[in-house]
DRENTI-298264 format. One line per 8 residues: number of its first residue (from 1); their letters; for each residue x, y, z of C-alpha. Coordinates in pm, whole numbers. Layout:
N
NUM> A> X Y Z  ... $
//
This chain:
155
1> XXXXXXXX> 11833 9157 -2317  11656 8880 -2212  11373 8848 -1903  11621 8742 -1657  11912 8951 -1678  11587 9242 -1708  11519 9122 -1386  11840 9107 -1255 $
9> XXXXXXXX> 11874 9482 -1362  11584 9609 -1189  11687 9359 -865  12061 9551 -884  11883 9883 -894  11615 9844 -607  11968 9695 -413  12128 10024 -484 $
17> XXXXXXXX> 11845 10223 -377  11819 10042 -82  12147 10080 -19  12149 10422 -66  11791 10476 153  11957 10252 441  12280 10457 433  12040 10825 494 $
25> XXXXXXXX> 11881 10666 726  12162 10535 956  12282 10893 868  11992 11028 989  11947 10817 1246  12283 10909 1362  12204 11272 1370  11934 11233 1566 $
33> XXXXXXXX> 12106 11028 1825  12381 11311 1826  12136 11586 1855  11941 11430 2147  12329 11318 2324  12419 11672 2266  12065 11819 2412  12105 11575 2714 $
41> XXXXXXXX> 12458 11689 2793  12363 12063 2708  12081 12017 3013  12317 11824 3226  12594 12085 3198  12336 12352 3272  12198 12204 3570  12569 12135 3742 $
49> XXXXXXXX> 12612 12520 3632  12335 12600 3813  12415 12394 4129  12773 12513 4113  12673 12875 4155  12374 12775 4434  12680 12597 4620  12869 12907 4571 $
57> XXXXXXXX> 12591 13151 4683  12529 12939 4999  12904 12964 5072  12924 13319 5006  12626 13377 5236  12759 13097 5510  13130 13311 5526  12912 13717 5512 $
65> XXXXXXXX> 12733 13570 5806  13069 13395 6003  13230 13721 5967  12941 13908 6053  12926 13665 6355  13304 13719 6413  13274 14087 6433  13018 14098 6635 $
73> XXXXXXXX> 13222 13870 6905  13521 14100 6780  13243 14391 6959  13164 14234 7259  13474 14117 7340  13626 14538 7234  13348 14606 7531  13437 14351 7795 $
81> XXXXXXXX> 13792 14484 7769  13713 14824 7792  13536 14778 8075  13843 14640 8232  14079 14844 8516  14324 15063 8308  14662 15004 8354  14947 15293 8255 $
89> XXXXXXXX> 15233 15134 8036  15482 15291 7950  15725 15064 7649  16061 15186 7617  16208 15264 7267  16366 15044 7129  16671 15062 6898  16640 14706 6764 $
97> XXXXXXXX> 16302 14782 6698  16233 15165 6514  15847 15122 6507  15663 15390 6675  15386 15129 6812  15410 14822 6954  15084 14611 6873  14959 14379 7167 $
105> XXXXXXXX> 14657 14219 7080  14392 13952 7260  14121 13761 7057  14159 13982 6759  14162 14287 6949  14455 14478 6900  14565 14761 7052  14893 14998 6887 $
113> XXXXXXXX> 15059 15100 7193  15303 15382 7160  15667 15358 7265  15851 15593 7461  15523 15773 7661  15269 15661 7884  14971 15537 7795  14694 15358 7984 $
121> XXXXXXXX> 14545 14998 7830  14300 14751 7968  14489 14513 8222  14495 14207 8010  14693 14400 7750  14861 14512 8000  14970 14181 8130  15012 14034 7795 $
129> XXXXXXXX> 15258 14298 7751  15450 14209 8031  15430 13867 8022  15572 13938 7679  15847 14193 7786  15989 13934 8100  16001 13678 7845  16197 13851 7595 $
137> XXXXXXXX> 16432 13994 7826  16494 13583 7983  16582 13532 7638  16832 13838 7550  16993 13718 7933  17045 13397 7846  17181 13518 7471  17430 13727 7642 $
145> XXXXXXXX> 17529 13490 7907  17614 13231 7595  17793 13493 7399  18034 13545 7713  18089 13185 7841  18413 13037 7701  18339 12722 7484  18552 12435 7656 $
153> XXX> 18638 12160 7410  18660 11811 7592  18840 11534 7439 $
//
């Protein structure tokens, strides 16, 4: 073997090695990249986590404290009412309708008014009822009326 293709020999193995060092590096370079992508999504998932459930908190609190708000109207308006005149109702039975109670309710006060007996109720239920009752027997007069007129055919 001469000196050149010696030389040659050693150049093609430092190539190799170099080769070989280059490619663990990239692959370690790589690795690295990937580790500190994955740590920086890791945190970035964690921290939307973490606002996600603050978010939820603040709405859980926000809706504990409407309905506590609610209820407390739901109170006051329960008291203005039953400071109001009482008014004796009595509902007749109903065939169409078998329920014991009939429920008339104001603002999200309801009241489960018995049928067939007398029973006293705060005016406005009172006149809710009623208002209720004229309009619903308008509506079975006019259903009857309809049922009896003759249908006349023009042509």
């Amino acid at each position: 073997m001469n000196k050149k293709n010696k030389f040659e020999v050693i150049d093609n193995e430092k190539a190799e090695v170099n080769v070989d060092m280059e490619a663990k590096l990239r692959e370690q370079l790589e690795a690295e990249i990937r580790a500190q992508i994955e740590s920086e999504m890791k945190v970035k998932l964690e921290q939307e986590e973490k606002a996600r459930k603050e978010a939820e908190e603040k709405l859980i609190n926000y809706e504990k404290s409407m309905e506590k708000e609610l209820e407390k109207q739901e109170k006051s308006f329960k008291n203005w009412l039953d400071e109001q005149p009482k008014v004796s109702i009595e509902i007749p039975e109903d065939p169409n309708n078998p329920n014991e109670v009939v429920p008339v309710g104001l603002n999200g006060v309801i009241y489960a008014i018995p049928t067939g007996k007398q029973f006293d109720v705060p005016k406005p239920i009172y006149d809710i009822w009623k208002y209720s009752h004229e309009e619903t027997k308008k509506v079975n007069k006019r259903i009857r009326e309809s049922v009896h007129k003759e249908i006349k055919i023009s042509g």
